[in-house]
C-alpha positions as CSV (number, residue, x, y, z in Angstrom):
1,X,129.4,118.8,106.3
2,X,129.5,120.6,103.2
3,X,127.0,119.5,100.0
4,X,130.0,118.6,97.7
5,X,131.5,116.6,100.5
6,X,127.8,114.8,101.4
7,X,127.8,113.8,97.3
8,X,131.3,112.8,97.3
9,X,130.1,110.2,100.4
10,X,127.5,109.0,98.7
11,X,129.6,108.5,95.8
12,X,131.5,106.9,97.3
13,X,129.1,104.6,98.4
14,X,128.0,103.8,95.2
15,X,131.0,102.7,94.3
16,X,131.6,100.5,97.4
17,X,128.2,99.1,96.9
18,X,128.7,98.1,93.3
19,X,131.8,96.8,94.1
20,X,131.0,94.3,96.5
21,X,127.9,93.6,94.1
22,X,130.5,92.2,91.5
23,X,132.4,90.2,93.7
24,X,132.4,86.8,93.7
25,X,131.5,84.5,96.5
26,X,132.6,81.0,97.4
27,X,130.2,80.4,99.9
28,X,127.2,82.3,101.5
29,X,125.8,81.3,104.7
30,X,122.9,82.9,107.1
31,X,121.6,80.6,110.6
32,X,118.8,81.2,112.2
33,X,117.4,80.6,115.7
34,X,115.7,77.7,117.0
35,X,112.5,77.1,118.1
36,X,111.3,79.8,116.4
37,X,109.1,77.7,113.3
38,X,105.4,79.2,114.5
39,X,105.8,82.6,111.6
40,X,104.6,85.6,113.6
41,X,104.7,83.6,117.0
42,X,101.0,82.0,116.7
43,X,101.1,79.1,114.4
44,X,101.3,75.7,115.4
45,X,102.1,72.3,113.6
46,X,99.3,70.3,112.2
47,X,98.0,67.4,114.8
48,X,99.0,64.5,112.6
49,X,102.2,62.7,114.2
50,X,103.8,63.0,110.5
51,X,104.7,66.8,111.8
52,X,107.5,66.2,114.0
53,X,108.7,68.9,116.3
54,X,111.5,70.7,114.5
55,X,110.6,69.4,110.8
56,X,110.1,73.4,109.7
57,X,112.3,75.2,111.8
58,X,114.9,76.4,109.7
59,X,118.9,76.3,111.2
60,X,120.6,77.4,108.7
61,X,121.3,77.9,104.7
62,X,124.9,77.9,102.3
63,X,125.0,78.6,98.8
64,X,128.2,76.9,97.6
65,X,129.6,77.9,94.3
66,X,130.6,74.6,92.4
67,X,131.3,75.5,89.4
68,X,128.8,75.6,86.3
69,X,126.6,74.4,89.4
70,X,125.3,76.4,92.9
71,X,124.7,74.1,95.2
72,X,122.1,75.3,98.3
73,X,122.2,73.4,101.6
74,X,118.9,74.2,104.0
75,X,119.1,72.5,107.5
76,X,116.1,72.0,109.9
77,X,115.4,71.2,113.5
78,X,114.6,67.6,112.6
79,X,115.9,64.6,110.6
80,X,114.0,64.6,107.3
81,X,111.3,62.2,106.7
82,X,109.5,60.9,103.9
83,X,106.4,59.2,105.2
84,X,104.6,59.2,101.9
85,X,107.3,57.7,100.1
86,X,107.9,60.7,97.8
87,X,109.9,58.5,95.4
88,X,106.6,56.0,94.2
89,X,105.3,59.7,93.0
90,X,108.3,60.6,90.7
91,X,109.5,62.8,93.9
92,X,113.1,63.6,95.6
93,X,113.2,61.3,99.3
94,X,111.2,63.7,101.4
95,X,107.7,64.2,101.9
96,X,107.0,67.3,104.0
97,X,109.1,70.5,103.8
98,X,108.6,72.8,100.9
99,X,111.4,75.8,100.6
100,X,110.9,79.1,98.4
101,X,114.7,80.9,98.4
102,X,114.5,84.3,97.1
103,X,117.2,86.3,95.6
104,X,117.7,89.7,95.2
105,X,120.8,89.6,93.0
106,X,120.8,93.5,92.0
107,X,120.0,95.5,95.6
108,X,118.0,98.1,92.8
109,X,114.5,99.8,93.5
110,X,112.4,98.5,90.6
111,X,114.0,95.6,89.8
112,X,112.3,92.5,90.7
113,X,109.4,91.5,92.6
114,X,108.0,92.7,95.2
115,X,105.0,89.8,95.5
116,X,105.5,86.2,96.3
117,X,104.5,83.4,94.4
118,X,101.1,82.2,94.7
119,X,100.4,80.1,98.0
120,X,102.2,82.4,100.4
121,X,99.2,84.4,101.5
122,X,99.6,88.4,102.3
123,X,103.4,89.4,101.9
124,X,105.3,91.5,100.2
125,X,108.8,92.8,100.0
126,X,110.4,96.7,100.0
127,X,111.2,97.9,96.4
128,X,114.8,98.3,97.4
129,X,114.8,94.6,98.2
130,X,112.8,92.9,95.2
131,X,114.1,89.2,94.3
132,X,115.0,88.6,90.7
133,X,115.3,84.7,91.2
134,X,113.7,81.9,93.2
135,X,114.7,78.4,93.9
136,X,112.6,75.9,94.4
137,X,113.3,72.9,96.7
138,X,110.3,70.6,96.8
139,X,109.6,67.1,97.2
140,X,107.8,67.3,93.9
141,X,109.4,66.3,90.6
142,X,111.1,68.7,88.2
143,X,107.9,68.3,85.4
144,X,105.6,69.1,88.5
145,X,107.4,71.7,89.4
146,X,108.0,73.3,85.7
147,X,103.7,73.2,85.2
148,X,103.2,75.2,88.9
149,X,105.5,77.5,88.0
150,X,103.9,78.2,84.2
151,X,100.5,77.7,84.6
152,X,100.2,79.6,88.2
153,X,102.9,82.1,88.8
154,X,102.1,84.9,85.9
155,X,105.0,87.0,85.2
156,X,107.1,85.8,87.7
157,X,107.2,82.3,85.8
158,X,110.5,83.5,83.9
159,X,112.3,83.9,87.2
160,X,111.6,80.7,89.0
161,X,114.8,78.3,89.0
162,X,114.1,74.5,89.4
163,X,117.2,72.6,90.7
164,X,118.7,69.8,88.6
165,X,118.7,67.7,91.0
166,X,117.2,67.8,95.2
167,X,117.5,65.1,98.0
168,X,117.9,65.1,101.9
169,X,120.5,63.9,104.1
170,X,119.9,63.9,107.9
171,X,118.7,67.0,108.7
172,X,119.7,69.3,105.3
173,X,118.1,69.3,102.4
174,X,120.1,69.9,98.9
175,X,119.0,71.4,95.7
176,X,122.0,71.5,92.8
177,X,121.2,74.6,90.2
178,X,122.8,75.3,87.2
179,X,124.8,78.5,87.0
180,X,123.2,79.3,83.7
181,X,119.6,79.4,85.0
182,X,120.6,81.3,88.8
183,X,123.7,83.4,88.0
184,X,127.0,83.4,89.7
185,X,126.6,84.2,93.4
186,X,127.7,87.5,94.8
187,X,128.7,89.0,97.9
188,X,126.1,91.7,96.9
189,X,123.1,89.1,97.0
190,X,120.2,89.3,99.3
191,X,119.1,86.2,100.4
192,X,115.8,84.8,102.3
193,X,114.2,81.3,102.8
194,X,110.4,80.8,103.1
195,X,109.6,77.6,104.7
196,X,106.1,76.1,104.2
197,X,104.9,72.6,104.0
198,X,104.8,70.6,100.6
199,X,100.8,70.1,99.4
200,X,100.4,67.6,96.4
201,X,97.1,68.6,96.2
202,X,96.7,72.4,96.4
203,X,93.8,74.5,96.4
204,X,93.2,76.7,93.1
205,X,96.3,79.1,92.1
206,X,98.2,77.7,95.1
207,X,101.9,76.5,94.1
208,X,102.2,73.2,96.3
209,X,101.4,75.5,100.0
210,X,99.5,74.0,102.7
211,X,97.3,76.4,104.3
212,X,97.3,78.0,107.9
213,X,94.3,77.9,109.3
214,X,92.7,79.9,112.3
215,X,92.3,76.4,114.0
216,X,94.6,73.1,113.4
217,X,93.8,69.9,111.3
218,X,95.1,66.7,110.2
219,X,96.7,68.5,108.1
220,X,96.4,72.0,108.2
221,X,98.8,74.5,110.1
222,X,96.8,76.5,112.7
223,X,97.2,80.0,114.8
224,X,96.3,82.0,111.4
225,X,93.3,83.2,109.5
226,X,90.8,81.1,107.8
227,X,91.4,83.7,104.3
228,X,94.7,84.3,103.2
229,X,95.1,87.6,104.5
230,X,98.0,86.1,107.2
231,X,101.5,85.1,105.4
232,X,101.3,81.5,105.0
233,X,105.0,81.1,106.2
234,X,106.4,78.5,108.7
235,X,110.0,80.1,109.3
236,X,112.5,82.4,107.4
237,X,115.9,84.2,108.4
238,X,115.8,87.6,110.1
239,X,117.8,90.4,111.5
240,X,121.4,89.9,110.2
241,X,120.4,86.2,109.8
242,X,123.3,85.1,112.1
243,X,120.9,83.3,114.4
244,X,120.8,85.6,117.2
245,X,118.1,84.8,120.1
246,X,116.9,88.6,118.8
247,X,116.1,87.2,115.1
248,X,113.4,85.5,117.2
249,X,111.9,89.0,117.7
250,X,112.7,90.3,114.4
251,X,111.0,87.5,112.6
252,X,107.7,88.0,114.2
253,X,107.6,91.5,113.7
254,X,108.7,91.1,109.9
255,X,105.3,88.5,109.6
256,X,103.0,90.8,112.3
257,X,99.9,90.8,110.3
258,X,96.2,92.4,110.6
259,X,93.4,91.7,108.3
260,X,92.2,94.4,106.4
261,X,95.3,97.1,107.5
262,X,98.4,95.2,107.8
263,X,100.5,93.2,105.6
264,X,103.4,91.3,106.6
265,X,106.7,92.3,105.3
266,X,109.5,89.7,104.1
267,X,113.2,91.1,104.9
268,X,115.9,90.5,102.7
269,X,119.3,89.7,104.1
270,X,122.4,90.8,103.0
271,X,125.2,88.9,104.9
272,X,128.3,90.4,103.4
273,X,127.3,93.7,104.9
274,X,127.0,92.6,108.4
């Protein structure tokens, strides 16, 4: 293939890409396997009987454009539970799950992030797949989450969004944003869901994460590292986040970790380019 023909491809390209960046989307969707809520394939649950099976295994996420709201539905393996009666603490009817969405709503190298927010342990993201916004949806309340966010979360403070309004039902937990704080959703977004476990009482710069521990506690997660030199992640989306048995696979290569020489890398997904 000839040079001017190679840079009229790529041109081309461009353009596709920034098309498809601009367009609008109704609804955005990504599943994910189950079974598959132990991170890079090592962790297990905490021993109290509060951790059901299937309480952080992610099934599946939508973004639903509402209007001057977004409206984000996570399901998990298990009927949500609220054993510490999250509502006597100003919280939102659930006790236990604690979900970081990232958004990459630009697909451009050096925009964004490419570090977490503080809790998360070693992970990064490529700098062609930086977020630029992340939703919270916590048990906590919305002044709880505002101070994490200021006081522990630097820089990346101006790009966390706290819902309006989050509750469960059944199995899916829902978090309402405004438009004006997230942004209209695109068919060019990348999207990924950390899940972790909600921790009211977390240890220094930690934003409301519950540790994973080389050995399992009350309770602690275990099958990690004692430091925070594993991810401290429970389940996200991987592969083409269609919930393929493969994503299995893909998700435990994305958190493979090794202390000292290896940090895990979170994958942005981009459904609309399936």
């Amino acid at each position: 293939m000839k040079p001017s023909a190679v840079m009229t491809l790529g041109a081309a390209l461009l353009v596709a890409t920034a098309a498809l960046s601009a367009e609008p989307a109704k609804k955005i969707q990504l599943s994910d396997p189950k079974g598959d809520d132990k991170g890079p394939g090592t962790y297990v649950y905490p021993s109290n009987p509060v951790y059901t099976a299937g309480s952080f295994d992610l099934r599946g996420l939508q973004v639903i454009d509402k209007g001057s709201t977004v409206e984000f539905r996570v399901k998990v393996g298990a009927r949500i539970a609220d054993p510490w009666n999250s509502k006597e603490w100003d919280g939102n009817g659930f006790s236990l799950q604690f979900v970081q969405i990232y958004i990459d709503t630009d697909h451009k190298a050096g925009s964004g992030f490419t570090g977490v927010l503080p809790g998360l342990g070693k992970l990064k993201l490529a700098a062609d797949q930086a977020w630029d916004k992340v939703v919270l949806i916590s048990p906590q309340g919305k002044q709880r989450l505002k101070s994490e966010a200021r006081y522990k979360s630097g820089k990346m403070a101006k790009a966390v969004v706290i819902p309006r309004a989050t509750r469960a039902r059944g199995k899916t937990l829902i978090a309402v944003v405004k438009k004006s704080d997230l942004g209209q959703p695109n068919k060019g977004w990348g999207l990924q869901a950390i899940m972790q476990s909600n921790e009211g009482f977390p240890k220094g710069k930690d934003i409301l994460t519950r540790p994973v521990n080389e050995v399992r506690g009350d309770h602690r997660f275990g099958g990690g590292h004692d430091t925070d030199c594993d991810p401290q992640v429970i389940d996200i989306f991987a592969g083409k986040g269609a919930g393929a048995p493969t994503e299995v696979k893909a998700q435990q290569t994305a958190l493979a970790w090794k202390c000292g020489s290896k940090v895990a890398t979170l994958p942005m997904i981009y459904p609309f380019a399936r």
